[in-house]
Structure formats: structure tokens, C-alpha cells
Gaussian input, Z-matrix of N, CA and C with variables (Angstrom, degrees):
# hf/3-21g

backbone

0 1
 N
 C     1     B1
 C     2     B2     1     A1
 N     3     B3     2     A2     1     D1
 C     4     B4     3     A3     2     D2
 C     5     B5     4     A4     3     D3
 N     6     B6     5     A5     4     D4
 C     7     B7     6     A6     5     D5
 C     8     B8     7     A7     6     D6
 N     9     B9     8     A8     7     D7
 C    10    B10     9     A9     8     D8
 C    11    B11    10    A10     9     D9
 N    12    B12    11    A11    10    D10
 C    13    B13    12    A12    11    D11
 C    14    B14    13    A13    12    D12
 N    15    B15    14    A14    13    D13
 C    16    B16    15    A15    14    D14
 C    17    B17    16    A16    15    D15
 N    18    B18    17    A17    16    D16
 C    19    B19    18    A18    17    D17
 C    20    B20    19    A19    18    D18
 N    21    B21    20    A20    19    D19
 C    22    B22    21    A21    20    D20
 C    23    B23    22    A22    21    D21
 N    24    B24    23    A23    22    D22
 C    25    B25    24    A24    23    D23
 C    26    B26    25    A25    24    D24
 N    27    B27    26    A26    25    D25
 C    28    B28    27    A27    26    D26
 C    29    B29    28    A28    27    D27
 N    30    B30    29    A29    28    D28
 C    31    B31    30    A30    29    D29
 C    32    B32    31    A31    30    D30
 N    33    B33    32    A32    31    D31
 C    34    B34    33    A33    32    D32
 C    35    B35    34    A34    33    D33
 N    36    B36    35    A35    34    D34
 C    37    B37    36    A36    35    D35
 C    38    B38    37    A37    36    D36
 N    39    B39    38    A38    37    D37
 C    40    B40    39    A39    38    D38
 C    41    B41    40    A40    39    D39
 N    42    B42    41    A41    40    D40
 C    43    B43    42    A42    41    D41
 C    44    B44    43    A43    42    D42
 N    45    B45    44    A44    43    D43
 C    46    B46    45    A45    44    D44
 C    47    B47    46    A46    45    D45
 N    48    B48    47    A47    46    D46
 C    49    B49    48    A48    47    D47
 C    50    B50    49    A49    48    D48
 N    51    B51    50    A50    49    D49
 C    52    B52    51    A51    50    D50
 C    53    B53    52    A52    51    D51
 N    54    B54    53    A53    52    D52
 C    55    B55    54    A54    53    D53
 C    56    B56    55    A55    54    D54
 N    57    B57    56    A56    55    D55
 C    58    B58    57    A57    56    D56
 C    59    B59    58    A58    57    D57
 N    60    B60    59    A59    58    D58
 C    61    B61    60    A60    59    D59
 C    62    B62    61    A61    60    D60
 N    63    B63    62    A62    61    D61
 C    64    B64    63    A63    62    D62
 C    65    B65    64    A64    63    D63
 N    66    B66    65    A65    64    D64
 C    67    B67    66    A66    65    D65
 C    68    B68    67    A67    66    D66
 N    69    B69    68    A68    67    D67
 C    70    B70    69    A69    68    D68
 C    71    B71    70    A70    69    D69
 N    72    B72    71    A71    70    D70
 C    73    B73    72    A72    71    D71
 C    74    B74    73    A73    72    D72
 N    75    B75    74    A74    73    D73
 C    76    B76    75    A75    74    D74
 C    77    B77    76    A76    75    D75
 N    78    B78    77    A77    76    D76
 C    79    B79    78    A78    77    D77
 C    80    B80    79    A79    78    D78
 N    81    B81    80    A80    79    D79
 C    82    B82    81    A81    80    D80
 C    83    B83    82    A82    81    D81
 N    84    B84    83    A83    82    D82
 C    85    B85    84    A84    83    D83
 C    86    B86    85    A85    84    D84
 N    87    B87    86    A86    85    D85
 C    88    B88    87    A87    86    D86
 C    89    B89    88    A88    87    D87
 N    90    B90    89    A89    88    D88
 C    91    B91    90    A90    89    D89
 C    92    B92    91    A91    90    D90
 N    93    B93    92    A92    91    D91
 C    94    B94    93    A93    92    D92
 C    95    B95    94    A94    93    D93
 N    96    B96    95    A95    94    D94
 C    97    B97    96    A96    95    D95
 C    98    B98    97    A97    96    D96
 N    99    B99    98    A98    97    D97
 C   100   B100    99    A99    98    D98
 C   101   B101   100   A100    99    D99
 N   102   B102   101   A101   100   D100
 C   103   B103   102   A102   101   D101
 C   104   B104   103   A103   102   D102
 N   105   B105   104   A104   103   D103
 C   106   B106   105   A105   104   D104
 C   107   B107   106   A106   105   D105
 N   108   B108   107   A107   106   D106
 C   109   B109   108   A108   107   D107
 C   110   B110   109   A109   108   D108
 N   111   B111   110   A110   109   D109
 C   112   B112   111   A111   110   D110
 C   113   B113   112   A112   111   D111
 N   114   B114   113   A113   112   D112
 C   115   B115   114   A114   113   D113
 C   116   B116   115   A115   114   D114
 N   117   B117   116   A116   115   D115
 C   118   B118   117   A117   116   D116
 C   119   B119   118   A118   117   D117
 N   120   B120   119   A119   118   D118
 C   121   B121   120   A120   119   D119
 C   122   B122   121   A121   120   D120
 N   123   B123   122   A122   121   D121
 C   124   B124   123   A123   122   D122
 C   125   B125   124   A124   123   D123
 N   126   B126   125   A125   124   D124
 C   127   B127   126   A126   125   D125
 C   128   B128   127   A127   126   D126
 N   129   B129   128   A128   127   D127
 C   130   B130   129   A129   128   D128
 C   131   B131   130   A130   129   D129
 N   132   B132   131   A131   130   D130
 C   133   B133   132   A132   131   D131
 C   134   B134   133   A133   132   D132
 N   135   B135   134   A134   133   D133
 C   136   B136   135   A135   134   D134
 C   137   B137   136   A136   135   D135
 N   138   B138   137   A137   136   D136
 C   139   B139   138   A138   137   D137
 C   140   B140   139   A139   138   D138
 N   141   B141   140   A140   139   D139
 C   142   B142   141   A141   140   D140
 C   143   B143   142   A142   141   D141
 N   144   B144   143   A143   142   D142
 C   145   B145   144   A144   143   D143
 C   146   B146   145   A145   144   D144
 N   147   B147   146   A146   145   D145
 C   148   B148   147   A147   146   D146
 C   149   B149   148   A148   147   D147
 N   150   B150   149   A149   148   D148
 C   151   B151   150   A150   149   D149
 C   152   B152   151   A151   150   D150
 N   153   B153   152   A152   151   D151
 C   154   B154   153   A153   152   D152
 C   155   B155   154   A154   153   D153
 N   156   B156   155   A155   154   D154
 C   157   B157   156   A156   155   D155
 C   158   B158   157   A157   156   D156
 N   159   B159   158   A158   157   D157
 C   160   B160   159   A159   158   D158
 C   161   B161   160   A160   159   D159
 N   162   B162   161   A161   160   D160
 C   163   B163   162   A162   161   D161
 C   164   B164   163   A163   162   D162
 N   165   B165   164   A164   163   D163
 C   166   B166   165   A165   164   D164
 C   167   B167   166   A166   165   D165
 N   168   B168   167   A167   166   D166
 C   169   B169   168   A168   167   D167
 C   170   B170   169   A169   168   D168
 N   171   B171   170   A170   169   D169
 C   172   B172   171   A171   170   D170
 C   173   B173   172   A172   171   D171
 N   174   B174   173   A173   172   D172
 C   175   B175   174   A174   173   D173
 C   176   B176   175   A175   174   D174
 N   177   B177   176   A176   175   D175
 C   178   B178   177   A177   176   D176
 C   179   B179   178   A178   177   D177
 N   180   B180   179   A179   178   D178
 C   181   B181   180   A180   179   D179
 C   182   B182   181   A181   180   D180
 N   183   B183   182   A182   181   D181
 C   184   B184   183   A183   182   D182
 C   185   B185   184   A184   183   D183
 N   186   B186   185   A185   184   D184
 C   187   B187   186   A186   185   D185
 C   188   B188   187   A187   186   D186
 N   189   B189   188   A188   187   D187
 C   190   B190   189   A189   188   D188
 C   191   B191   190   A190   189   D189
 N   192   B192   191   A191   190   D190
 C   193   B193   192   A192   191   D191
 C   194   B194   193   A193   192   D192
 N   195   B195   194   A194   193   D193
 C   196   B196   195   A195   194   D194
 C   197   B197   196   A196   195   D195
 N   198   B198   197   A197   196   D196
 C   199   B199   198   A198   197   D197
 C   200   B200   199   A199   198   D198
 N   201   B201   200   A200   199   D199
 C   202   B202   201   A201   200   D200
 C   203   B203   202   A202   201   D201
 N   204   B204   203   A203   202   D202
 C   205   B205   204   A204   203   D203
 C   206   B206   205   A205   204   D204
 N   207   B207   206   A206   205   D205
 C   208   B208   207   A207   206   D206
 C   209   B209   208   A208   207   D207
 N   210   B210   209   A209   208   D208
 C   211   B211   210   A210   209   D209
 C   212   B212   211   A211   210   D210
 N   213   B213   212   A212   211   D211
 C   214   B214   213   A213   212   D212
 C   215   B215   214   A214   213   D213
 N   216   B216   215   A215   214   D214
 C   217   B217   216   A216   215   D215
 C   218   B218   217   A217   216   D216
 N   219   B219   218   A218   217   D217
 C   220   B220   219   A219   218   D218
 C   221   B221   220   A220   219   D219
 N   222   B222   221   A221   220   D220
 C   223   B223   222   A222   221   D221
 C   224   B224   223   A223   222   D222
 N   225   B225   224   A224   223   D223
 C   226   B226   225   A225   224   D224
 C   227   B227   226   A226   225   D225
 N   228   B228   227   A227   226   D226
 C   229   B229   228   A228   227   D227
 C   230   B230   229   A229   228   D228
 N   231   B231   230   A230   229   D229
 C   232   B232   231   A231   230   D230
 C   233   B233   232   A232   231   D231
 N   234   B234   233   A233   232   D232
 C   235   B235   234   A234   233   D233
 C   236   B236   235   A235   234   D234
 N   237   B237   236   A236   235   D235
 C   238   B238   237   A237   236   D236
 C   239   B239   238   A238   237   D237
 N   240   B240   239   A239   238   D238
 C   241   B241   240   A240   239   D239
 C   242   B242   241   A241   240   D240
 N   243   B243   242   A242   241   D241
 C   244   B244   243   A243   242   D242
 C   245   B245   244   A244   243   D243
 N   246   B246   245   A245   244   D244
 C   247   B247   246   A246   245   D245
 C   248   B248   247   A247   246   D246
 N   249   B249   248   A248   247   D247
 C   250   B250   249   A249   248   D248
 C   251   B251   250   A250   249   D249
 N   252   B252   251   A251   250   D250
 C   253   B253   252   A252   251   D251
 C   254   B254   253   A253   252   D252
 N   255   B255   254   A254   253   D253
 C   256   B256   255   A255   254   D254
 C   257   B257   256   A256   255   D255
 N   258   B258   257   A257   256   D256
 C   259   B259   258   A258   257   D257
 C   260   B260   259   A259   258   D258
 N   261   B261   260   A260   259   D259
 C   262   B262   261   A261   260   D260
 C   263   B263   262   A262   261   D261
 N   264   B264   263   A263   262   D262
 C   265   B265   264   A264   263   D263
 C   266   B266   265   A265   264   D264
 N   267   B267   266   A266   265   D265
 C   268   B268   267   A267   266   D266
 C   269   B269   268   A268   267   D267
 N   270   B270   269   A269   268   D268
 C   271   B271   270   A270   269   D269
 C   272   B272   271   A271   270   D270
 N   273   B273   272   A272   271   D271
 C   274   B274   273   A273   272   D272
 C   275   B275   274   A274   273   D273
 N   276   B276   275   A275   274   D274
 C   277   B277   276   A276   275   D275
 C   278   B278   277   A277   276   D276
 N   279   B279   278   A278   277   D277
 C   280   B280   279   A279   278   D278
 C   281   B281   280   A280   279   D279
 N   282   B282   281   A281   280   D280
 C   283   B283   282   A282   281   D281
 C   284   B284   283   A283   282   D282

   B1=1.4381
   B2=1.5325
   B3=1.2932
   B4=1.1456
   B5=1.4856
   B6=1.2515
   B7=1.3964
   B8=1.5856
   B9=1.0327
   B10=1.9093
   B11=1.1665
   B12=1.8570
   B13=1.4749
   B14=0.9208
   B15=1.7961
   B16=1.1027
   B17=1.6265
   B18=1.3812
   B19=1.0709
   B20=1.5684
   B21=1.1348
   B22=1.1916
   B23=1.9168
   B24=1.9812
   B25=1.4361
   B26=1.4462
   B27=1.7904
   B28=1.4597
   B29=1.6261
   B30=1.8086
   B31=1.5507
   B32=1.6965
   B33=1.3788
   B34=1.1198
   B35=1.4251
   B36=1.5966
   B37=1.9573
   B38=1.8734
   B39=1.4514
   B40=1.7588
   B41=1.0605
   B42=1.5860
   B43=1.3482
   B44=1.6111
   B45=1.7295
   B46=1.6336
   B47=1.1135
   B48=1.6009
   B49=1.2863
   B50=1.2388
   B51=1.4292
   B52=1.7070
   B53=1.4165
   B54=1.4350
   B55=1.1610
   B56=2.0555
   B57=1.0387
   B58=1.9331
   B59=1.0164
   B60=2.0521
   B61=1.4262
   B62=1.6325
   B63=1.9815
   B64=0.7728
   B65=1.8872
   B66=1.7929
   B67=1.2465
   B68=1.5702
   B69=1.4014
   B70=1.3245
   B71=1.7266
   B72=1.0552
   B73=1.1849
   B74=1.6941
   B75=1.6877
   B76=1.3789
   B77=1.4113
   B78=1.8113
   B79=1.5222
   B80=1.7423
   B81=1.3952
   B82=1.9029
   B83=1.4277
   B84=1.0756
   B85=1.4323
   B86=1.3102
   B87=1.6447
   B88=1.2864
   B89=1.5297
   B90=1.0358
   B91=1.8141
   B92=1.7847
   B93=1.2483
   B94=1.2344
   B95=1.1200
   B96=1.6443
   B97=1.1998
   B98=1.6082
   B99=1.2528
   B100=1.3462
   B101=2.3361
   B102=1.3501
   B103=1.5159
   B104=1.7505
   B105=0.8802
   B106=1.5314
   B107=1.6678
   B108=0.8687
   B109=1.1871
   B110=1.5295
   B111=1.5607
   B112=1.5695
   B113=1.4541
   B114=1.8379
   B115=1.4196
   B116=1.6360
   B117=1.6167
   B118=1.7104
   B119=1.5424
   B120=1.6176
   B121=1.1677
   B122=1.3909
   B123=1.3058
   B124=1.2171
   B125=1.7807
   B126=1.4378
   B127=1.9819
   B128=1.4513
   B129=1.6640
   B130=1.3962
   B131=1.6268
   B132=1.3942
   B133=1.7683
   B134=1.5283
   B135=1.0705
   B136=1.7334
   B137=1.8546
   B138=1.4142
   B139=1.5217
   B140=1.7531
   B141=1.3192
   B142=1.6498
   B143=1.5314
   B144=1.3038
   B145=1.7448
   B146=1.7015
   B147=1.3033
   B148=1.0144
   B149=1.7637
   B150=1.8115
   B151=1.6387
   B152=1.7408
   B153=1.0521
   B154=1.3528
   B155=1.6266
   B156=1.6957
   B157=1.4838
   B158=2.0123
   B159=1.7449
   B160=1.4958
   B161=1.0193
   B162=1.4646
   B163=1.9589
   B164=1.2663
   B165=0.9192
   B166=1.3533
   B167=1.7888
   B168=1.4304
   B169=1.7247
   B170=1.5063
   B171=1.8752
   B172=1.2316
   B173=1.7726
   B174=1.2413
   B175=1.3031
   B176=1.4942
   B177=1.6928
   B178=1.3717
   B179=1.4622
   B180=1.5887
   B181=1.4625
   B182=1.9696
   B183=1.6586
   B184=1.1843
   B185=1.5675
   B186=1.3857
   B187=1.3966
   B188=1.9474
   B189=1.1818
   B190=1.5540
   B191=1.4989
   B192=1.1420
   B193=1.8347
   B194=1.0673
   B195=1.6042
   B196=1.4979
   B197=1.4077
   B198=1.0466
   B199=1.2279
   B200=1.7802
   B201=1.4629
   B202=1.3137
   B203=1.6539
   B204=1.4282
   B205=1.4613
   B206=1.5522
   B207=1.5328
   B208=1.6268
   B209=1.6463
   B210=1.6051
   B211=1.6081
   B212=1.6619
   B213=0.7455
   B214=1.5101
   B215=2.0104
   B216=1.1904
   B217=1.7319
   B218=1.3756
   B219=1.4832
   B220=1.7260
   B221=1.6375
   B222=0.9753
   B223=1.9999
   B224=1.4035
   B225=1.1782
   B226=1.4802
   B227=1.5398
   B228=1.5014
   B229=1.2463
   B230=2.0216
   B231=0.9464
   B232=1.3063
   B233=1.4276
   B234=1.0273
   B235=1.4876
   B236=1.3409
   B237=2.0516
   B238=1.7322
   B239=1.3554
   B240=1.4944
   B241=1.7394
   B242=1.6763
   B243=1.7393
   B244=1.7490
   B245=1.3141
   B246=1.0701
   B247=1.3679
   B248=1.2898
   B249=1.9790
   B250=1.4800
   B251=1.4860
   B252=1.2776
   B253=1.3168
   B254=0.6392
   B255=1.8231
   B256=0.9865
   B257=1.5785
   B258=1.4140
   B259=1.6346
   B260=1.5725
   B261=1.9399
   B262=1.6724
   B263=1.4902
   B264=1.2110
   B265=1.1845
   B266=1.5641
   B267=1.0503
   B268=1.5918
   B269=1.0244
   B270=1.1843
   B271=1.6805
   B272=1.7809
   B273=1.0502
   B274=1.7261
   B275=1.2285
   B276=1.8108
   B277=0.9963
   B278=1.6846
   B279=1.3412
   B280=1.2650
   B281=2.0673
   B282=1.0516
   B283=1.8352
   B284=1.2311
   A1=109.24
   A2=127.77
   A3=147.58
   A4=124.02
   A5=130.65
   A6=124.07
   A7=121.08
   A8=95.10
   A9=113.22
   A10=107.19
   A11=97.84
   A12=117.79
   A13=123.21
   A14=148.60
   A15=141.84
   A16=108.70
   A17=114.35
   A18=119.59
   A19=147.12
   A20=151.67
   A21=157.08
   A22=93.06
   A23=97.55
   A24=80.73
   A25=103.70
   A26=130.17
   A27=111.24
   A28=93.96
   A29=98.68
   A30=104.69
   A31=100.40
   A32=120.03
   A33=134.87
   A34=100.44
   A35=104.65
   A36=96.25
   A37=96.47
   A38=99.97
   A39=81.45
   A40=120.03
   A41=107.35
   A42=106.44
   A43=96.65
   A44=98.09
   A45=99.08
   A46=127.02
   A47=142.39
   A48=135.46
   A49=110.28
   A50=124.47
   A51=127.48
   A52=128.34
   A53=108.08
   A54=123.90
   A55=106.25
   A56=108.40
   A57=116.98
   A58=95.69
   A59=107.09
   A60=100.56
   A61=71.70
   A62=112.08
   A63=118.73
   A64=67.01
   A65=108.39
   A66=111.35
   A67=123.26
   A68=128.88
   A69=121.26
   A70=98.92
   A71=114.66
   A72=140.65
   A73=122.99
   A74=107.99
   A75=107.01
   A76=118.39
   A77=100.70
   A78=103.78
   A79=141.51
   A80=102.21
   A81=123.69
   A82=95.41
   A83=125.24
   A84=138.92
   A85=91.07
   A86=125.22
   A87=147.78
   A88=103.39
   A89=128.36
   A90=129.60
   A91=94.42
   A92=100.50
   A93=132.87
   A94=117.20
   A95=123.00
   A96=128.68
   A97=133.71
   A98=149.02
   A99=132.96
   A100=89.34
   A101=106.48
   A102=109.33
   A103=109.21
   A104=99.71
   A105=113.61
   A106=95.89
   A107=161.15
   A108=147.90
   A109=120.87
   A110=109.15
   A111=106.77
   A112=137.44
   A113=91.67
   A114=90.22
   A115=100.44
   A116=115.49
   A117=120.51
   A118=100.58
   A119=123.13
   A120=124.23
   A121=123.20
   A122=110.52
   A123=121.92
   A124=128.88
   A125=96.20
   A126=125.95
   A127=89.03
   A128=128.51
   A129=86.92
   A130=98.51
   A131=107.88
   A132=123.74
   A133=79.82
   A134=136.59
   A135=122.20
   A136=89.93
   A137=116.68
   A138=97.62
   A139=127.39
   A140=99.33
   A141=121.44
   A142=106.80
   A143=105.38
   A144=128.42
   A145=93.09
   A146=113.46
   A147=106.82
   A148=143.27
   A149=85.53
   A150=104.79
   A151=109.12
   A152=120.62
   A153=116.54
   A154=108.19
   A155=133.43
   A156=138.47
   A157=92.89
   A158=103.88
   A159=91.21
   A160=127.58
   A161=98.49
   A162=99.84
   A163=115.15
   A164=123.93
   A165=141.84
   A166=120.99
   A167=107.04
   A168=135.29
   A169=81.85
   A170=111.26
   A171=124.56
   A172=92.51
   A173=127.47
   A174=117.37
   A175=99.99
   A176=131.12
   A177=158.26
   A178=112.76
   A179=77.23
   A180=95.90
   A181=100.77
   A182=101.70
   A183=88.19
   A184=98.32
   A185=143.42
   A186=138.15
   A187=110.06
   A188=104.45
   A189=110.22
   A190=100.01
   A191=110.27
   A192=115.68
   A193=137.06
   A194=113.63
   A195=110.20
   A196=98.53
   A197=141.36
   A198=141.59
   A199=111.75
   A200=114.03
   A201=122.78
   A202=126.74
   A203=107.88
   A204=120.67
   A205=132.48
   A206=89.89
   A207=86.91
   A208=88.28
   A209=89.35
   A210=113.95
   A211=101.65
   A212=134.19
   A213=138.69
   A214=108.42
   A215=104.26
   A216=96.60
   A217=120.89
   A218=101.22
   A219=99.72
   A220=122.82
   A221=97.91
   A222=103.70
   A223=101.19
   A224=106.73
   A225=131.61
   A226=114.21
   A227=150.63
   A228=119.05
   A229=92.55
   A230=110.19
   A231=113.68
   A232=125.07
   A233=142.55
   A234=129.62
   A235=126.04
   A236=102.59
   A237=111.07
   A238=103.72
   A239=114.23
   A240=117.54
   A241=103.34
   A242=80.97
   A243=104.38
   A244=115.83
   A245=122.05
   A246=137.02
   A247=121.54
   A248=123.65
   A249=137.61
   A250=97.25
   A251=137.20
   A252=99.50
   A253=151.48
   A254=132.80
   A255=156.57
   A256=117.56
   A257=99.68
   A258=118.85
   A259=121.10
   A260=105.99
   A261=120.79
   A262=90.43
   A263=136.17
   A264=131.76
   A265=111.38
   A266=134.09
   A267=140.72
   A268=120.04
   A269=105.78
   A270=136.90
   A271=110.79
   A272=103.54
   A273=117.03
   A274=129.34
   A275=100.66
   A276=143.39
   A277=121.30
   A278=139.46
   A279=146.30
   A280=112.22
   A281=90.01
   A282=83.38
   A283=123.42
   D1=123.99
   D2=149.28
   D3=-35.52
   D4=79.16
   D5=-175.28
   D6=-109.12
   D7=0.87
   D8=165.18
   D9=-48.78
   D10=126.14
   D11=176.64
   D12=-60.24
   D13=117.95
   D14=175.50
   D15=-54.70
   D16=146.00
   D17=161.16
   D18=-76.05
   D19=113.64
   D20=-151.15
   D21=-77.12
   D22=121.12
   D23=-174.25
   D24=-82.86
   D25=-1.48
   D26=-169.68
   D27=-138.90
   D28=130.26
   D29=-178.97
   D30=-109.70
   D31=148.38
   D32=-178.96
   D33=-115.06
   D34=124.41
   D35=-156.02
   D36=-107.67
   D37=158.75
   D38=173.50
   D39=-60.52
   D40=177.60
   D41=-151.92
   D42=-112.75
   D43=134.13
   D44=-175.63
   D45=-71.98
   D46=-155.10
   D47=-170.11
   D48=-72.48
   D49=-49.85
   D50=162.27
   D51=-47.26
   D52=1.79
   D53=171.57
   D54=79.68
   D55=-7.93
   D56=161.63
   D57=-36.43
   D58=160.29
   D59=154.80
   D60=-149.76
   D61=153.28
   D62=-136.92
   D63=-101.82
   D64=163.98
   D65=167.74
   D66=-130.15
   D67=111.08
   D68=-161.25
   D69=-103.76
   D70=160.37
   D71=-179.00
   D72=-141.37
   D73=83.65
   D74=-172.78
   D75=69.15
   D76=36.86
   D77=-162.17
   D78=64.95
   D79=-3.99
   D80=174.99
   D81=-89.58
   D82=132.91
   D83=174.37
   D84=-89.26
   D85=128.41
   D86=-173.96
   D87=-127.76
   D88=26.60
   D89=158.31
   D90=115.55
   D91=-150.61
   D92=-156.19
   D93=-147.13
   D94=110.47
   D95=175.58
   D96=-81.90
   D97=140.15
   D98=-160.70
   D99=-122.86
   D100=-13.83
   D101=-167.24
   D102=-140.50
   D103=-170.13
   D104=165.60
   D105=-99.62
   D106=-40.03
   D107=179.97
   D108=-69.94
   D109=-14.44
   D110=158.77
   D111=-94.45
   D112=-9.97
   D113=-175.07
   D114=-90.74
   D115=-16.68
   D116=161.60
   D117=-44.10
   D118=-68.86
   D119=177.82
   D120=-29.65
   D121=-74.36
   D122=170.50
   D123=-20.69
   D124=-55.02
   D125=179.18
   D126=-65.09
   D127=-38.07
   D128=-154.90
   D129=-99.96
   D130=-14.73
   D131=173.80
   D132=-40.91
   D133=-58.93
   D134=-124.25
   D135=-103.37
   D136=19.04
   D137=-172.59
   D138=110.17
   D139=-45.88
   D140=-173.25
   D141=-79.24
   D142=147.73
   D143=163.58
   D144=-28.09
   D145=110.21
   D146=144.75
   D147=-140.05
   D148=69.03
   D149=-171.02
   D150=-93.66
   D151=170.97
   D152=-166.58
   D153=-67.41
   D154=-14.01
   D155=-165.69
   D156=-76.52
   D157=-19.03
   D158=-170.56
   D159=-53.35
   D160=-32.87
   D161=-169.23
   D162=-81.66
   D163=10.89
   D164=-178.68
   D165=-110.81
   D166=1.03
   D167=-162.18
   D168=-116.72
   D169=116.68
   D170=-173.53
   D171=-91.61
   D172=-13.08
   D173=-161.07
   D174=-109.24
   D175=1.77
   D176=172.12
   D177=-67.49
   D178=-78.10
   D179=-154.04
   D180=-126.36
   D181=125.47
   D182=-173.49
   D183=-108.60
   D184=129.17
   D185=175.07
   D186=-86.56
   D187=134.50
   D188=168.25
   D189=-109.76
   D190=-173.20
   D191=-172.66
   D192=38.28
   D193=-11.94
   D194=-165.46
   D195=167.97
   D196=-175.31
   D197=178.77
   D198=-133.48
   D199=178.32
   D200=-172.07
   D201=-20.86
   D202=-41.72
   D203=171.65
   D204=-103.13
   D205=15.74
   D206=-173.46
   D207=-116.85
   D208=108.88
   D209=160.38
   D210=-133.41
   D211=155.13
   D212=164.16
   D213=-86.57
   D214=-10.60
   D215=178.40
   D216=91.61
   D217=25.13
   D218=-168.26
   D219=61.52
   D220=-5.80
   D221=167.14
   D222=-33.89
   D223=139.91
   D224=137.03
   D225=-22.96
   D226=157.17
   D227=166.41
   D228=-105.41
   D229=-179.11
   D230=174.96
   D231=-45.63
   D232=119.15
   D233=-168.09
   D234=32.55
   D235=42.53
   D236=169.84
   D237=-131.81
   D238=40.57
   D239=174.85
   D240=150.48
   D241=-168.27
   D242=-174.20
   D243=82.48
   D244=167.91
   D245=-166.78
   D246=-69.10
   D247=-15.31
   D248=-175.94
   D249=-154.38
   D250=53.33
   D251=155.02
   D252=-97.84
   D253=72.08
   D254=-129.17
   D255=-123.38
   D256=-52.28
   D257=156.55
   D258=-39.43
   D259=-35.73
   D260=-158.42
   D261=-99.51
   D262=-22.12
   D263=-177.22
   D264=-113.23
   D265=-20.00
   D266=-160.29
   D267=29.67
   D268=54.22
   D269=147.16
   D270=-78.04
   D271=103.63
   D272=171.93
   D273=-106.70
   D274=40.69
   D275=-162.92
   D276=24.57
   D277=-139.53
   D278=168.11
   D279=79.94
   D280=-141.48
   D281=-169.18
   D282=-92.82

């Protein structure tokens, strides 16, 4: 008997410092998500169901790092950009 785990064809990877999370499809990296509404994009770019019940389809969509709503929004991460972060790091700049 065959008891090998099927594989999940789409992984939702944690999400990096920019708050991305990378999106594979059968192991093909298919972009980079910043929401739940891109990694929908993404599923249906590549072929797959991509109505809102997906992310919620354990045999779909498999999430690492966090689950469906954990994106940070493309933020900046704390003292890794923007126009001053100076305040986030207390750096008062000079030598």
C-alpha cells in the first residue's frame, strides 16, 4: 500500500524582510506576493482554482511562516529603509 504524502502543488514561503513571500508552484517560482490577493493572482496565473475558498484548501495551498494574512504590506522593515530611518535605528548620523 502506497501511503506517500501527496504533495501540495503551491507553497506560500515566509515572508522576507520586505515583507514578500516568495510563491512556488510545483516548485517554479511564480513571483512574489505582498497580500492575499496576489498569491490568489498568482494560483490562478499558473492554471489553479483561484477563488477566495483556496487559501483555505490544505491540499492547494500549503503556507510556511505564517499563514493567509500574515504579510506585513510591503513595509519597510524596521531600520531597513525609507526616506529617515534614523529615529528606527538611532543613528544621528555623522562618523
Amino acid at each position: 500500500m502506497n501511503r506517500r504524502k501527496r504533495r501540495t502543488p503551491v507553497v506560500v514561503h515566509p515572508p522576507s524582510e520586505d515583507g514578500g513571500r516568495k510563491v512556488t508552484v510545483d516548485d517554479a517560482e511564480v513571483g512574489v506576493a505582498y497580500s492575499l490577493f496576489d498569491v490568489l493572482d498568482l494560483v490562478h496565473g499558473a492554471g489553479l482554482p483561484g477563488e477566495d475558498h483556496a487559501v483555505d484548501d490544505p491540499e492547494l495551498i500549503e503556507w510556511r511562516g505564517g499563514g493567509p494574512y500574515d504579510f506585513t504590506g510591503g513595509e519597510a522593515p524596521a531600520g531597513g529603509g525609507g526616506e529617515d530611518d534614523s529615529a528606527a535605528t538611532g543613528d544621528k548620523g555623522g562618523a
